[in-house]
C-alpha positions in Angstrom: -5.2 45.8 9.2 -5.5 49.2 10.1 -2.2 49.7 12.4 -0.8 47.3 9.3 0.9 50.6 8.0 3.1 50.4 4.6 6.9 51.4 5.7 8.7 51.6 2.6 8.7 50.0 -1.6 11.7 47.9 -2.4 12.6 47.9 -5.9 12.9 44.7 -7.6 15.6 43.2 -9.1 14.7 39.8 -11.7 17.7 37.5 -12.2 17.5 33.7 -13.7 21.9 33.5 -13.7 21.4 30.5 -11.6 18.7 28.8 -13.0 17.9 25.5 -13.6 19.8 24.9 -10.1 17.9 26.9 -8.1 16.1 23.7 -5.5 14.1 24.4 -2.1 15.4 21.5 0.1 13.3 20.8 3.4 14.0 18.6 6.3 11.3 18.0 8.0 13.0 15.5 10.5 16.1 17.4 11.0 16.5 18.7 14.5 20.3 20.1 14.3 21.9 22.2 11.4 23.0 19.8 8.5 26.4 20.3 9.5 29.4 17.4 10.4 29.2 17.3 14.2 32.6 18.3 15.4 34.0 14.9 16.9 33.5 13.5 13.5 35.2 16.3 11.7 38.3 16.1 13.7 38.5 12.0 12.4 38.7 14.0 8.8 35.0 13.1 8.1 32.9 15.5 5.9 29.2 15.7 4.3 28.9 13.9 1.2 26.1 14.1 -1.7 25.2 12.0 -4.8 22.6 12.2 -7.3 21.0 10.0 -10.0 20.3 12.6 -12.9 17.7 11.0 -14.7 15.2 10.1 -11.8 16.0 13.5 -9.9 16.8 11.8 -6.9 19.2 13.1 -4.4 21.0 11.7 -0.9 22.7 13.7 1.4 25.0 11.9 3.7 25.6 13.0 7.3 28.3 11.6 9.8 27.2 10.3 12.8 28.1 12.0 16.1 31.2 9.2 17.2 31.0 9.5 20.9 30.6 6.9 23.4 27.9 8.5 25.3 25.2 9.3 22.2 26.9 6.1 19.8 26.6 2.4 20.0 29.5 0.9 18.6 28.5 -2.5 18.8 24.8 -1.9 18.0 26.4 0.3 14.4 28.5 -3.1 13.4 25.1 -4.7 13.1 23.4 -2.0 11.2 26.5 -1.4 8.9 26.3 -5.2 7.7 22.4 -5.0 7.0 23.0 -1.7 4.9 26.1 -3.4 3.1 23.5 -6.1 2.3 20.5 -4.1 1.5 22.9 -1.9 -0.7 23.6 -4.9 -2.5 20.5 -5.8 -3.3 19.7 -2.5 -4.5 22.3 -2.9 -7.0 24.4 0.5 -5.2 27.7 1.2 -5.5 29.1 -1.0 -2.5 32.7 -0.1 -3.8 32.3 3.7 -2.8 31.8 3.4 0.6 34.9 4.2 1.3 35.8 1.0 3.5 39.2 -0.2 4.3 39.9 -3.7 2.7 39.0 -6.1 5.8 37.4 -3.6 8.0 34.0 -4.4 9.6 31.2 -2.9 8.2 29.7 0.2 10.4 26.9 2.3 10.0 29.0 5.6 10.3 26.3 8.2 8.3 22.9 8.9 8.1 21.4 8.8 4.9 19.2 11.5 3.5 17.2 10.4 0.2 15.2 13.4 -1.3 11.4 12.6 -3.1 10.6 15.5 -5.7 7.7 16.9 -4.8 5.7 18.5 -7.8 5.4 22.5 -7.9 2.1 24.1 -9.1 3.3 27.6 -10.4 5.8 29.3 -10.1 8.2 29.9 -7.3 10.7 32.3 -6.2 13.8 32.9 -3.8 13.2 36.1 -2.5 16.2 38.0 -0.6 16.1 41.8 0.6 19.9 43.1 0.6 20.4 47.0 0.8 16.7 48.2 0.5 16.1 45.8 -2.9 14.3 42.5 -3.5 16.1 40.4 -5.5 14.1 37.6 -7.1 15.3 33.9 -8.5 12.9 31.5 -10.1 13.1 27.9 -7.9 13.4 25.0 -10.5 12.8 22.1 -8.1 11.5 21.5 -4.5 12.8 18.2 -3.0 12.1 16.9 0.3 14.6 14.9 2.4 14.3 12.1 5.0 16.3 9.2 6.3 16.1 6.1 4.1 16.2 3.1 6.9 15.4 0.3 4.4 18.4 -1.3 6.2 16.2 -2.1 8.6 13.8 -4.3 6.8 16.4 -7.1 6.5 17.0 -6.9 10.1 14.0 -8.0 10.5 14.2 -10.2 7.9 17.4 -11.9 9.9 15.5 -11.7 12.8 12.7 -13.6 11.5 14.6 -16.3 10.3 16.8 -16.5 13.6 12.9 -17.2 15.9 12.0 -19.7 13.3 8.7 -18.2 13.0 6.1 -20.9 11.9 5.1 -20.0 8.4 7.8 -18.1 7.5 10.6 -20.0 4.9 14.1 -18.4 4.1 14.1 -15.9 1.5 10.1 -16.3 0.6 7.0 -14.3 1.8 3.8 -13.6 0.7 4.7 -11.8 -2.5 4.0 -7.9 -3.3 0.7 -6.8 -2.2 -2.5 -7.3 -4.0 -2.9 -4.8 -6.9 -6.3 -2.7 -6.3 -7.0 -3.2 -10.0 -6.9 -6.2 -10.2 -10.6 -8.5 -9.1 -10.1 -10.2 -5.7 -9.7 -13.8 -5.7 -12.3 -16.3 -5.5 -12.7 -17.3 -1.9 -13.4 -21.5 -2.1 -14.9 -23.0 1.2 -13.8 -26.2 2.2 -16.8 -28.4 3.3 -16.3 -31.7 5.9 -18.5 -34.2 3.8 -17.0 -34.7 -0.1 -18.9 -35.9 -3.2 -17.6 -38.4 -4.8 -15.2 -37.4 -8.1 -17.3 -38.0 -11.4 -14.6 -38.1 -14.1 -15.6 -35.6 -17.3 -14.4 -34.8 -20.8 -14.0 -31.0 -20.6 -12.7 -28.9 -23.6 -11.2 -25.5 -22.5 -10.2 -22.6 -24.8 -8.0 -19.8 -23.0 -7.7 -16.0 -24.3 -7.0 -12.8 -22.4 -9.5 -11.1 -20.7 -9.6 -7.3 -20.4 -12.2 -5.0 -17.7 -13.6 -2.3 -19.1 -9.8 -0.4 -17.8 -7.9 -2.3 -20.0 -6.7 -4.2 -17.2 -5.6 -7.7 -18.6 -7.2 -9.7 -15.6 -5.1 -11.8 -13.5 -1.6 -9.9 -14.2 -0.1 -6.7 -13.7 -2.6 -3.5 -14.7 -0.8 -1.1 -17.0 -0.4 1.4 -14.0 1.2 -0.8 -11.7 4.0 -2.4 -14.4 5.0 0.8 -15.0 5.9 2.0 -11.7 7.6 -1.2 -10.8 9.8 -0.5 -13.9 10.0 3.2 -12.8 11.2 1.5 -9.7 13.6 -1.2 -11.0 15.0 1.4 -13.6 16.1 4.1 -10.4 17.8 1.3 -8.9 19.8 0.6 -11.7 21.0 4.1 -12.3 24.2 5.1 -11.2 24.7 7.2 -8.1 27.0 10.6 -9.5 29.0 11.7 -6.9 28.4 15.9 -6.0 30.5 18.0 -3.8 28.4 19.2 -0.7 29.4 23.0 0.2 27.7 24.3 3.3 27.0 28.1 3.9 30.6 28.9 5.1 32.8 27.6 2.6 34.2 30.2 -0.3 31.9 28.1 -2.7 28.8 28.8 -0.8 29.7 32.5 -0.3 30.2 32.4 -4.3 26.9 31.0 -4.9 24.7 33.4 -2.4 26.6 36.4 -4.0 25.7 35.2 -7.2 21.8 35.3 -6.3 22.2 39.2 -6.3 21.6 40.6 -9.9 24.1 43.3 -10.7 22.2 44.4 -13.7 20.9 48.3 -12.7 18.9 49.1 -16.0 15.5 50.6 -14.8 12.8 48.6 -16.4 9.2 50.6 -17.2 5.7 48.6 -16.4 3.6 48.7 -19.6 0.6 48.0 -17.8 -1.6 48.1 -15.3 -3.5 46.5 -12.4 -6.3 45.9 -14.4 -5.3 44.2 -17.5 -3.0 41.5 -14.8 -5.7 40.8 -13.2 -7.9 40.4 -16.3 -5.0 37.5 -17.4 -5.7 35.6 -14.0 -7.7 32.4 -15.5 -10.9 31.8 -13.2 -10.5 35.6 -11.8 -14.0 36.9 -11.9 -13.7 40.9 -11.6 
């Protein structure tokens, strides 16, 4: 820390023009630039993006590379009919897909879905132009990665093609037990059985609830609602967005517009102490 020497103080310049839209988008699985490789630009095709407003959620769509030597064309016919199916039981916009009326389904993009990941703080986008740090508050940090769902009912089909003993058509073992719920009563079986004695029983029924509120032997409160979180994202309609890329005139726009012009000199009313004495769970 000693050698760590202080070179020069940047003034800062403060601008909010752009907020709310102001989003940190990582890809953590993205090994290229998210740009159109350039044997599927020349066929005309160009990065897409959607959005569903209300649940935040955001896809990015990417154009495969088309070539022979890093494409299967054969293999993407298969995986094009299980996304056309899996988009249709997702309830998406199959219409928009931009397929020619009695054209083979191809898996031609890769899909980037986003998951909002929840910010503690505040954030900022911090850029240094010209000797000055100019600051704009980040609304929302989303997270992308392929969505390959389409690959479940490939393995579905597959299933079904082996016969697999055990396995019936469009039935499996149901969703997954809910961790709230009490596990099941495990019965033994024994070789030797008594024989039945026939007795008048009267039963009364009512709803039982843990100490939770758990209604036992259905759904706990926690677990109905995020099925209906779930069931009310797939319903929502996709809104299409224009994707612009750093290169474009719109992207210059934008990045220009992270630079405040404003050059009124602002005075600090206080000091080191009293902002550090506002820090909750600072002892001094």
């Amino acid at each position: 820390m000693d050698d760590d020497e202080l070179i020069s103080v940047l003034p800062i310049h403060y601008s909010n023009s752009l907020s709310p839209n102001v989003h940190i988008h990582q890809f953590p699985l993205l090994s290229r630039p998210l740009q159109t490789p350039p044997s599927a630009a020349l066929s005309g095709k160009r990065i897409r993006a959607r959005i569903k407003p209300i649940t935040r959620r955001l896809e990015i769509h990417v154009p495969v590379d088309p070539r022979p030597e890093v494409w299967n064309g054969e293999r993407s016919k298969e995986l094009g009919a299980a996304r056309q199916e899996d988009d249709r039981e997702k309830n998406q916009d199959v219409g928009k897909m931009r397929q020619m009326e009695g054209e083979e389904p191809r898996l031609m993009e890769v899909r980037m879905r986003s998951e909002l990941i929840p910010q503690e703080g505040a954030y900022m986008l911090g850029v240094v132009r010209n000797g000055q740090l100019h600051l704009q508050p980040i609304s929302e940090t989303h997270q992308f990665r392929p969505t390959l769902t389409y690959l479940d009912i490939m393995s579905r089909k597959s299933r079904r093609s082996r016969g697999d003993a055990g396995s019936d058509d469009d039935s499996d073992d149901g969703p997954p037990p809910d961790p709230d719920e009490p596990p099941p009563v495990q019965t033994t079986s024994k070789k030797e059985r008594k024989p039945l004695e026939v007795k008048e029983v009267q039963v009364s029924a009512r709803k039982a609830a843990d100490d939770k509120g758990n209604l036992q032997g259905g759904l706990s409160a926690v677990r109905r609602e995020m099925l209906l979180a779930i069931r009310a994202e797939e319903d929502e309609v996709w809104e299409d967005l224009d994707f612009c890329d750093g290169e474009t005139a719109e992207g210059h726009e934008v990045f220009e517009a992270v630079f405040s012009q404003n050059e009124e000199h602002l005075e600090c009313k206080s000091d080191i102490t009293a902002f550090l004495k506002g820090i909750k769970g600072l002892v001094l």
